[in-house]
Phi, psi and omega in degrees: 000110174299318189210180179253176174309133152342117184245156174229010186051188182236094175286122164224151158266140183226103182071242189271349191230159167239140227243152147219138184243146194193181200272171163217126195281189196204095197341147174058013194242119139330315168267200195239190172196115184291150209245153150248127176242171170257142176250305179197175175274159194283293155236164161123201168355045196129355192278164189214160172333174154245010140284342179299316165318258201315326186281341186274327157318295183314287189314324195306303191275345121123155157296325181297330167101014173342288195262328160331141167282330158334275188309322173272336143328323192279323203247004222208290197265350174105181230261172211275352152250044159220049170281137178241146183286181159258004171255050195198318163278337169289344174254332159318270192349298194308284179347299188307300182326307194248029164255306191337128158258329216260106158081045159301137204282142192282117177321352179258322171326268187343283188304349190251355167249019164273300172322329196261232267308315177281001158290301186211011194255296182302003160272342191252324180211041200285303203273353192289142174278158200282001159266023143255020174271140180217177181302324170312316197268313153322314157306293205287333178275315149332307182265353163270335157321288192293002167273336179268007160078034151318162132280133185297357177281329175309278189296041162234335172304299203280334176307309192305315188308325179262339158307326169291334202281334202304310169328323198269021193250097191251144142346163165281010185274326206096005171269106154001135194245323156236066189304143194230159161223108256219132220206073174323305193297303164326322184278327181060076177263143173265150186269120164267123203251098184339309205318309202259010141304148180283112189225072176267177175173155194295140158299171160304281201299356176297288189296346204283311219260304175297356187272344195249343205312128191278011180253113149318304160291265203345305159317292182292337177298303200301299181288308162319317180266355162241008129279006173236350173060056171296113162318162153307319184288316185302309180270328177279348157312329183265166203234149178289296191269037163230359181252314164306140162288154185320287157329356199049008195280334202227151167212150186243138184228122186204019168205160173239171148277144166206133178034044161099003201233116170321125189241128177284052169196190173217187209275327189205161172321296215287345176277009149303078197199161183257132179208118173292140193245194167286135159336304170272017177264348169298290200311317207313309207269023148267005158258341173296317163312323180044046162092337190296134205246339187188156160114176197280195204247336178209104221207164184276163151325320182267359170080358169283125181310134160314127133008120143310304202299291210276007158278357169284276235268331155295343173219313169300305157337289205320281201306351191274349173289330205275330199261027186059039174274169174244049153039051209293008148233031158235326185114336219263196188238034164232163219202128206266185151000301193285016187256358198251347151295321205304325191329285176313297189327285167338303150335272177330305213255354175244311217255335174236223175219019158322102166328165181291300205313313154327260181003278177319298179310302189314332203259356181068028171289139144007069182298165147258351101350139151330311150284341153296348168266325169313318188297103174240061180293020154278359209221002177221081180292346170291331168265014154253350202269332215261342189299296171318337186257316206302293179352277197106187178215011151081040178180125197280129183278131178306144154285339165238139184231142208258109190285162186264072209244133190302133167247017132358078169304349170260359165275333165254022154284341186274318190280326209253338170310301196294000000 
């Protein structure tokens, strides 16, 4: 907001004279306070028309400098020894994010717009004070991004960040101190075209092949998460003795791994869920478990949740190399985590004949609809349990699985202790 609306004030008689009253802004303040000037005398000398009156009004404020963006620049967004900058609004902003109860942000969101600000937003437009980032300043930021060859979905990610901080700058009302209409054409924001985005995911013989993988935990991760269409945080996340059904038939999901550490939540309300597996994707992980009573279910020597990372880069990489696979929107043979939902989805949703609403649940998807809220094939597990076996999991299973037992001696001198 450059400036404020245009005024013509409020002509009265006050005594001998007629008068005008109008807003006047008020240095370091948003709100305001009304001003008077004398226009003329009521009669005699100097007196004037009462269009002359509105044209002498108009001239008072002005000459007072009311309406001007100067002036509200000076006194309103700020003053020349209180300019706050936008990387000085941009650590508020942060700050706010991870105290707020109303709608809180997941500390890894938080920590991946901290990164993108000091990457690449605070070095470029860091120093502006934040009530002159506009559609102007966005364009120049926006064409030094496409110039280091972001992608536009990347750079439609990083775009949103300085518009929230500009948004977060409020009044003592709680009203936007500089409300923007954030203007895509002008800015020349690029259109992200679903097509060319990276989204891979496997053929059958592909997972058919991650299904044979000479690393035993590693191997069974693979198979859990494209038959059960797991996040990677989600699998790495479950403990034998808190997720399972006796059986191994159901796993419950109510917590993730991130960057090797529990976190007691999941990505959205609806990744809250109970999700039924095939019988032998059941036998598989009680013979990977071996007898095992606690501890995560795909865990380090030391009994520690596994690296997301270093299983992309030790093992999911190797092997997708080993088995000639192809990336078809990159050229390479790599392929992140996420290919083993698309995996599950792609499955459900061509090969069988899973309603959406099951289909959404399993995978912790959203609805968007009304019908989708209606639906509660959250509330009815004898037909998810019978859905799961009818399904298949779309990929050929190893006859042998290696169990997977911590060989740590002080963790098992502590189990035969107990």
């Amino acid at each position: 907001m450059s400036r404020r609306t245009g005024q013509n004030g409020h002509i009265e008689r006050s005594g001998k004279w007629w008068v005008v009253r109008f807003w006047m802004d008020v240095p370091g303040k948003y709100d305001r306070r009304h001003s008077r000037a004398k226009i003329c005398p009521v009669s005699g000398a100097g007196c004037l028309t009462a269009s002359e009156r509105k044209k002498r009004a108009r001239e008072i404020i002005a000459a007072s400098g009311a309406d001007s963006s100067e002036f509200f620049n000076k006194t309103v967004k700020h003053e020349d020894a209180k300019v706050v900058t936008f990387n000085q609004q941009s650590k508020r902003w942060l700050e706010y994010l991870q105290k707020r109860k109303r709608k809180p942000v997941a500390p890894g969101t938080i920590e991946d717009w901290e990164r993108t600000l000091n990457r690449w937003i605070n070095p470029n437009i860091g120093d502006i004070p934040v009530g002159d980032v506009n559609n102007s300043v966005l364009r120049e930021l926006v064409a030094k991004m496409a110039a280091k060859n972001l992608s536009p979905k990347t750079i439609e990610n990083y775009a949103q960040i300085p518009k929230m901080v500009v948004a977060s700058v409020l009044d003592k009302d709680g009203s936007q101190v500089y409300p923007r209409k954030w203007n895509n054409e002008y800015i020349d924001m690029p259109i992200v075209e679903q097509s060319e985005q990276n989204r891979p995911s496997f053929s059958t013989e592909v997972m058919s092949g991650l299904a044979r993988w000479r690393k035993p935990r590693e191997r069974m991760l693979f198979i859990l998460c494209a038959a059960a269409g797991f996040r990677i945080g989600e699998a790495l996340g479950l403990e034998v003795d808190k997720h399972f059904s006796p059986d191994f038939s159901a796993v419950t999901i109510n917590q993730k791994v991130r960057h090797c550490k529990v976190e007691k939540r999941v990505k959205t309300p609806s990744a809250k869920r109970q999700v039924e597996l095939h019988p032998k994707i059941a036998g598989i992980l009680r013979m990977f478990v071996a007898g095992r009573d606690r501890g995560f279910l795909f865990q380090t020597r030391k009994g520690k949740p596994l690296s997301s990372s270093n299983v992309i880069r030790r093992h999911l990489h190797p092997a997708l190399r080993q088995l000639g696979y192809v990336n078809p929107h990159t050229g390479t043979h790599k392929a992140g985590n996420h290919a083993f939902r698309r995996f599950r989805s792609t499955y459900l949703k061509n090969e069988t004949n899973c309603p959406k609403g099951l289909r959404d649940y399993w995978l912790g998807h959203t609805g968007e609809s009304m019908d989708d809220l209606y639906d509660r094939v959250r509330d009815n597990a004898p037909l998810r349990r019978e859905k799961a076996t009818e399904y298949g999991v779309g990929f050929e299973l190893p006859s042998v699985v290696v169990p997977n037992v911590p060989r740590n001696k002080e963790i098992r001198k502590a189990e035969k202790a107990a």
